[in-house]
GUNU-690273 format. One record per atom (N, C-alpha, C): residue in one letter; atom name; x, y, z. Coordinates in Angstrom, 1 decimal. Example, Ala and Ser with C-alpha at 12.3 -4.5 7.8 and 13.67 -1.06 7.14 Angstrom:
% GUNU-690273
R  aa  at       x       y       z
R   A   N    13.2    -5.7     7.8
R   A  CA    12.3    -4.5     7.8
R   A   C    13.2    -3.3     7.8
R   S   N    12.8    -2.2     7.1
R   S  CA    13.7    -1.1     7.1
R   S   C    12.9     0.0     7.9
This chain:
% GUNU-690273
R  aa  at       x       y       z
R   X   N    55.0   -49.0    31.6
R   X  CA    55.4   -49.7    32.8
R   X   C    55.8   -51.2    32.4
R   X   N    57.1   -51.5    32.5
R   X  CA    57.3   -53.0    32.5
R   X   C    56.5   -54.2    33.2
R   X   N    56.2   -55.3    32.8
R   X  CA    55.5   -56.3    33.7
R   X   C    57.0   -57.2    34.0
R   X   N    56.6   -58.1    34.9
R   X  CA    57.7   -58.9    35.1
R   X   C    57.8   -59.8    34.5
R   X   N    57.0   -60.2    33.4
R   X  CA    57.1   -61.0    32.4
R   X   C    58.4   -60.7    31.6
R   X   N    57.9   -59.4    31.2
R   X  CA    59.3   -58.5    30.5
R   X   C    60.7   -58.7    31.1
R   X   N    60.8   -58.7    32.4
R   X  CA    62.0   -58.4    32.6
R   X   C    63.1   -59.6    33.2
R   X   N    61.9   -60.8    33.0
R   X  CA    62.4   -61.9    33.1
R   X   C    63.3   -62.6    31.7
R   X   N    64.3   -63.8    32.1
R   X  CA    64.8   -64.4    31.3
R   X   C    64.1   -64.7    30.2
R   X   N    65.1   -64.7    28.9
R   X  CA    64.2   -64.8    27.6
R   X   C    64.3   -66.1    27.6
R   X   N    62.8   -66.1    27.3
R   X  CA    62.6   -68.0    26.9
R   X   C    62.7   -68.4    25.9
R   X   N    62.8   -69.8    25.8
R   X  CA    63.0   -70.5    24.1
R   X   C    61.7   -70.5    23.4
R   X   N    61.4   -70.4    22.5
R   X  CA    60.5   -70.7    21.5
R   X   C    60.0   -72.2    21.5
R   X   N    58.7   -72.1    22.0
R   X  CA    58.7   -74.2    21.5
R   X   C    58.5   -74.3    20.0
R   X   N    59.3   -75.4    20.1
R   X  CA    59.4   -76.1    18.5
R   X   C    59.0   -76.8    18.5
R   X   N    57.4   -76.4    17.9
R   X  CA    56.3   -78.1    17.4
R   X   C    56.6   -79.2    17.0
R   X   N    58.0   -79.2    16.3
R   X  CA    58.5   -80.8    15.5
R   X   C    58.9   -81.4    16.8
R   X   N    59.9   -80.4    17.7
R   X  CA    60.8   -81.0    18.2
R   X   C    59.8   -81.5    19.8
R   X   N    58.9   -81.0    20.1
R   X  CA    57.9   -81.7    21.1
R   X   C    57.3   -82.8    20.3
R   X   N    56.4   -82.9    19.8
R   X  CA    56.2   -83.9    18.2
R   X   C    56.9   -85.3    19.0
R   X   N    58.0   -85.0    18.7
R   X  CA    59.0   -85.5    18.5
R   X   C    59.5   -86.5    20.4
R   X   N    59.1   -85.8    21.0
R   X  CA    60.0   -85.8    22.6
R   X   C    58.0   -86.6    22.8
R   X   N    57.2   -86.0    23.0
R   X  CA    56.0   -86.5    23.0
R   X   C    55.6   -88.0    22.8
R   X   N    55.9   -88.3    21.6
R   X  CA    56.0   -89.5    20.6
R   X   C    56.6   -90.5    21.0
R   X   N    57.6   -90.3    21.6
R   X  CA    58.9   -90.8    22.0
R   X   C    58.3   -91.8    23.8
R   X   N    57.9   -90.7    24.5
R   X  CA    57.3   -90.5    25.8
R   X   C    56.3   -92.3    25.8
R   X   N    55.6   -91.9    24.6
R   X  CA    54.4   -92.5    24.3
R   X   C    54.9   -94.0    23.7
R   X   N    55.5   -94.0    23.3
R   X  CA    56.4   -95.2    22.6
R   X   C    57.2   -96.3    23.5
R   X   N    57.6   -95.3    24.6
R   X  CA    58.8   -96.1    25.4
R   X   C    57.8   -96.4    26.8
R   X   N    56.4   -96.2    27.1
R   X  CA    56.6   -96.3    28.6
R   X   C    55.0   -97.4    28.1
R   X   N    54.8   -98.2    28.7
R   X  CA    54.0   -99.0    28.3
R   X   C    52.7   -99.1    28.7
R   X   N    52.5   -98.5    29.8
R   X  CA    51.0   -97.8    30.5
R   X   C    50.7   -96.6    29.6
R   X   N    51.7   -95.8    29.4
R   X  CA    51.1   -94.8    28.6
R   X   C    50.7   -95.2    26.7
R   X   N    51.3   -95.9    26.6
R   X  CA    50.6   -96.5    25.1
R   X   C    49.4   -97.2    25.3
R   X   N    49.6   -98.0    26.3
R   X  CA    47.9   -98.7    26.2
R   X   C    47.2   -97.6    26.7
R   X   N    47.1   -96.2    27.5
R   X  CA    45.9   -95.7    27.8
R   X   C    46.1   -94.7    26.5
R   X   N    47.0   -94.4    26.0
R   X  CA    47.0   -93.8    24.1
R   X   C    46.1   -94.5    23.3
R   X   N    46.5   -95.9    23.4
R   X  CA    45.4   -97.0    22.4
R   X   C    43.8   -96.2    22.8
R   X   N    43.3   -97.0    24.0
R   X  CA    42.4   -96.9    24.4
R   X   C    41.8   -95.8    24.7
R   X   N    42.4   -94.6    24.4
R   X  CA    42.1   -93.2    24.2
R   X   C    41.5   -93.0    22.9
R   X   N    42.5   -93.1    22.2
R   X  CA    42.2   -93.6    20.4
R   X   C    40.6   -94.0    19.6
R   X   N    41.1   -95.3    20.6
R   X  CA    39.8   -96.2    20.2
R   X   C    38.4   -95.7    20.3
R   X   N    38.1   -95.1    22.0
R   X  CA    37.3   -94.2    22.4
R   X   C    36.7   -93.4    21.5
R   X   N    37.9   -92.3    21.2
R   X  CA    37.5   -91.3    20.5
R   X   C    37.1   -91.7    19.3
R   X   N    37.5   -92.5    18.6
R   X  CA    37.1   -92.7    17.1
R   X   C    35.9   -93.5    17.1
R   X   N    35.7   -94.6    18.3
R   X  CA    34.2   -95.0    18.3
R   X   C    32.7   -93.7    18.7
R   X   N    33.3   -92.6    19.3
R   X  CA    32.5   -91.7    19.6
R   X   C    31.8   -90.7    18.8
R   X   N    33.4   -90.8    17.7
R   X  CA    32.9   -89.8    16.1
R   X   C    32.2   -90.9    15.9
R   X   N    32.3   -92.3    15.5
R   X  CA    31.6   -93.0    14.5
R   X   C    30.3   -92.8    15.1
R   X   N    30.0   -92.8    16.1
R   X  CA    28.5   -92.9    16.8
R   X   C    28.0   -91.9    16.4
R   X   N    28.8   -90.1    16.9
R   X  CA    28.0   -88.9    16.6
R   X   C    28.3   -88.7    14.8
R   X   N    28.9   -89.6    14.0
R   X  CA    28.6   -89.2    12.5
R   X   C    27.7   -90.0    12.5
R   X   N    27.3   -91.0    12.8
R   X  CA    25.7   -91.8    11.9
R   X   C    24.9   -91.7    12.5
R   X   N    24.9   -90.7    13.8
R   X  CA    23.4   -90.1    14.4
R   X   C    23.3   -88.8    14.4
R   X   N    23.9   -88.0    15.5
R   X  CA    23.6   -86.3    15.2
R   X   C    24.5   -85.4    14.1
R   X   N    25.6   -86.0    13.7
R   X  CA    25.6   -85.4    12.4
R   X   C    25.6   -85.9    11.2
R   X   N    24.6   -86.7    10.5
R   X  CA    24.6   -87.3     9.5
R   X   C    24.0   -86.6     8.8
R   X   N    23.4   -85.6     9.1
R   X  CA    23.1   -84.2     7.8
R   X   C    24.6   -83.6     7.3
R   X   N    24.7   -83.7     8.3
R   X  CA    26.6   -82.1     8.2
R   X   C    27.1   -83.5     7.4
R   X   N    26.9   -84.7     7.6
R   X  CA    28.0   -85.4     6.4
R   X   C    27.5   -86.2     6.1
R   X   N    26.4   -85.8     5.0
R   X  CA    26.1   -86.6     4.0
R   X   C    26.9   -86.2     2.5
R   X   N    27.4   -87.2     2.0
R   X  CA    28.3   -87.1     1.2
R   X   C    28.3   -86.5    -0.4
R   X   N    26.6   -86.6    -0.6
R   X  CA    26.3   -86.2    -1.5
R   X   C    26.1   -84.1    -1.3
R   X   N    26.2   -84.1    -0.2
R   X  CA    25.1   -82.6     0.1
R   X   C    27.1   -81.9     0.4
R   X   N    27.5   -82.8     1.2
R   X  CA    28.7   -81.7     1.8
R   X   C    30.2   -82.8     1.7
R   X   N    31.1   -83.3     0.7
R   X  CA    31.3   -84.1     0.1
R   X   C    33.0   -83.9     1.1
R   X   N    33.5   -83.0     1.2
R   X  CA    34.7   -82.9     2.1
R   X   C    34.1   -82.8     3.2
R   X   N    33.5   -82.8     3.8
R   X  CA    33.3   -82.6     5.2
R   X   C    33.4   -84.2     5.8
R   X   N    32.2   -84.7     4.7
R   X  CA    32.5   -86.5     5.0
R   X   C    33.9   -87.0     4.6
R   X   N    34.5   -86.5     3.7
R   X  CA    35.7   -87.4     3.5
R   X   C    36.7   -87.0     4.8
R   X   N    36.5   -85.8     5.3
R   X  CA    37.4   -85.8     6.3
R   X   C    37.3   -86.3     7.8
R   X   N    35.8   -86.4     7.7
R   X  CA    35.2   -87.0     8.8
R   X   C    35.7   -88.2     8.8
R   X   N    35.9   -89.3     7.6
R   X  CA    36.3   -90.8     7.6
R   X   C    37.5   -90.6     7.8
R   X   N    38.2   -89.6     7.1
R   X  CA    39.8   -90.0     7.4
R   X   C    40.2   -89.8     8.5
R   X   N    39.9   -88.7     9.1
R   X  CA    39.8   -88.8    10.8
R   X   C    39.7   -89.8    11.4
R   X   N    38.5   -90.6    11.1
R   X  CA    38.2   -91.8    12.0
R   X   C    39.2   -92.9    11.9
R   X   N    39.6   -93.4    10.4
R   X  CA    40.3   -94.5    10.1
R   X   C    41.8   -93.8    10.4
R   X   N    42.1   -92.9    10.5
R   X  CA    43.6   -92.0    11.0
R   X   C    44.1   -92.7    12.5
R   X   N    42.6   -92.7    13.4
R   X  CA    42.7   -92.3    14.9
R   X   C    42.8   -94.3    14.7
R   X   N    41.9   -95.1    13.9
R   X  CA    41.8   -96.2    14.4
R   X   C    43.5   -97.1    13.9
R   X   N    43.9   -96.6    12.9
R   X  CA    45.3   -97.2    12.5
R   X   C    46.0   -96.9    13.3
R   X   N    46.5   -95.9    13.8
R   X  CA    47.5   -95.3    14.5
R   X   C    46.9   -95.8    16.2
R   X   N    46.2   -96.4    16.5
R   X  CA    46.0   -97.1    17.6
R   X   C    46.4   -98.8    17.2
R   X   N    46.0   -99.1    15.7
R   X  CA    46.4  -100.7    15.5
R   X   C    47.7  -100.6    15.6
R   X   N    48.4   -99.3    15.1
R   X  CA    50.0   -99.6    15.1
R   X   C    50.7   -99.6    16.5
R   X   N    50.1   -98.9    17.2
R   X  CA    50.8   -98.7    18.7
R   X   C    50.1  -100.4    19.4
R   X   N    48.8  -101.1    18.7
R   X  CA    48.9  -101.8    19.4
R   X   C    49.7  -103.3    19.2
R   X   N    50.0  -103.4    17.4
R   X  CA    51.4  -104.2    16.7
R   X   C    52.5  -103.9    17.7
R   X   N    52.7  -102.5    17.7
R   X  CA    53.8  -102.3    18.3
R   X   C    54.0  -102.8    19.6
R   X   N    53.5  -102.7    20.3
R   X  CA    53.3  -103.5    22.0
R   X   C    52.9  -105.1    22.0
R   X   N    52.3  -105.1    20.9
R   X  CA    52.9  -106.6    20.8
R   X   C    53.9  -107.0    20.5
R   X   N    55.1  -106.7    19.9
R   X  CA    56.3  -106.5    19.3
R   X   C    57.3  -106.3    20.7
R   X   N    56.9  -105.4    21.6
R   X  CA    57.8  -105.2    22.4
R   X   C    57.7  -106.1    23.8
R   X   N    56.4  -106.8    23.6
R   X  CA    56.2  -107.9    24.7
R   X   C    57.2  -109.0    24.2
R   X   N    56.8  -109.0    23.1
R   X  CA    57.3  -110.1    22.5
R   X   C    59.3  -110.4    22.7
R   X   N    59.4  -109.4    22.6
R   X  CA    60.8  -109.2    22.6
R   X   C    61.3  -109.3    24.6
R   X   N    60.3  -108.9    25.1
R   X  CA    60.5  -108.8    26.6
R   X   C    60.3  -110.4    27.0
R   X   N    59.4  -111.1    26.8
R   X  CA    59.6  -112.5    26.8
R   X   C    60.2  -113.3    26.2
R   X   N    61.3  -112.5    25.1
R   X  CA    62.3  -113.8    24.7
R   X   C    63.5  -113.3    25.2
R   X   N    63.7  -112.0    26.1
R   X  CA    64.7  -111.2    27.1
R   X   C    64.5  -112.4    28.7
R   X   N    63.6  -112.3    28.8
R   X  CA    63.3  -113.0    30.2
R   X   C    63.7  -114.6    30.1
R   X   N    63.3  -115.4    28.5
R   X  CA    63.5  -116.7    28.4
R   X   C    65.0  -116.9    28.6
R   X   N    65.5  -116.1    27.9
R   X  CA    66.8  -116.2    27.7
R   X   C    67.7  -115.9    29.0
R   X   N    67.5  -115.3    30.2
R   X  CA    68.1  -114.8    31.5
R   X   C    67.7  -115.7    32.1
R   X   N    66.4  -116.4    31.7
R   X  CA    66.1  -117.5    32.2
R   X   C    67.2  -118.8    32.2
R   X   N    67.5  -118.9    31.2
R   X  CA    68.4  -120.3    30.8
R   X   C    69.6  -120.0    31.4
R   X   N    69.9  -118.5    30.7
R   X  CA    71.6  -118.5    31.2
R   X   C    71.8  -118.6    33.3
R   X   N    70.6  -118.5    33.6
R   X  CA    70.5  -118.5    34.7
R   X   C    70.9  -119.7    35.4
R   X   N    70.1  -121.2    34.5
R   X  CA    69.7  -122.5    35.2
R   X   C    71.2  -122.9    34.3
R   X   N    71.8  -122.1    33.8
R   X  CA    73.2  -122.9    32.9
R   X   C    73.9  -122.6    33.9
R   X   N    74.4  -121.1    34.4
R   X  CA    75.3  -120.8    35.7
R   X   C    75.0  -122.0    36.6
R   X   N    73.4  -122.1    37.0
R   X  CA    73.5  -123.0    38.5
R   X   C    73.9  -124.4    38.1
R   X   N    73.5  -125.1    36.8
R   X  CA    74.0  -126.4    36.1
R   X   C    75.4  -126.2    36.4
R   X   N    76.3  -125.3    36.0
R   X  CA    77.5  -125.4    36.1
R   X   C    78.7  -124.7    37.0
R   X   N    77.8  -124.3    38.4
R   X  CA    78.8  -124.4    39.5
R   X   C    79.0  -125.6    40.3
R   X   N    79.8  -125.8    40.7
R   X  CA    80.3  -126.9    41.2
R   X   C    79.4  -127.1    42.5
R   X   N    78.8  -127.9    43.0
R   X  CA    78.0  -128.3    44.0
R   X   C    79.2  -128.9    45.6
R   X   N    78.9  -128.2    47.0
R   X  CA    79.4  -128.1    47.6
R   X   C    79.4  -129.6    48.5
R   X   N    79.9  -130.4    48.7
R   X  CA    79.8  -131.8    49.3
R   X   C    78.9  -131.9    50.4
R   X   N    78.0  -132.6    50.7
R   X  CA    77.4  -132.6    52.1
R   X   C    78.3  -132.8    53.1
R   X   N    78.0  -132.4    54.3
R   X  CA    78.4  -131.9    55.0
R   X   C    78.1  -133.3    55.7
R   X   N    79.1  -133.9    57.0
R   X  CA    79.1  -135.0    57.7
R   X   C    78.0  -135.0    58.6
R   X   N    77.6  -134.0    59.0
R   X  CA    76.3  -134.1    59.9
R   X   C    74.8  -134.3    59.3
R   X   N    74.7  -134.1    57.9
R   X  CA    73.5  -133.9    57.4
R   X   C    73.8  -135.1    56.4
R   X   N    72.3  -135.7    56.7
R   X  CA    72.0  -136.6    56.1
R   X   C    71.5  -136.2    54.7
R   X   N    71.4  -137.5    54.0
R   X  CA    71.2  -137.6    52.7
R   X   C    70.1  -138.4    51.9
R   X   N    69.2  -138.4    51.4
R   X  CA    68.1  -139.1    51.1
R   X   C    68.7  -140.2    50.0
């Protein structure tokens, strides 16, 4: 017996690069979602550091089980760079957003410097 899964339109295959990739992107361009990415990050990798130097600091002691700890660190220092880069990066993108704004700024007070100012009008007074 067919299900109706079967007899529905064939679906695409997801392509792990190409989400990766669309994902990353998502994460990069919207700027609430990078800082709760940071701060996701940070979380997580302060929470390994806590449960590696208390409840598992048998499972990775370095001398007893010697990959387990090295992967344990690189995990941690993995999650904590890749939060410092997203957080360079949003510094980077402020940065550029405030010399976008300075600059609209000026061209702005240049336009009003250089339209021609309209004569007072005979009924209004003048200081």
């Amino acid at each position: 017996m067919a299900s109706v899964a079967e007899d529905g339109p064939a679906e695409k295959p997801l392509r792990s690069v190409s989400f990766a990739i669309h994902a990353t992107r998502g994460i990069i361009r919207d700027q609430t979602t990078r800082r709760k990415t940071m701060l996701g990050l940070l979380v997580l990798a302060l929470v390994l550091l806590f449960l590696g130097s208390t409840f598992l600091a048998p499972l990775l002691n370095p001398r007893e089980h010697f990959g387990w700890a090295l992967t344990f660190w690189i995990v941690c220092v993995w999650l904590t760079l890749t939060a410092l880069l997203l957080a360079l990066f949003d510094l980077l993108m402020l940065r550029a957003a405030g010399r976008a704004a300075e600059q609209a700024l000026r061209q702005g007070f240049a336009r009003e410097d250089a339209s021609p100012k309209s004569p007072a009008s005979p009924n209004e007074e003048t200081l």
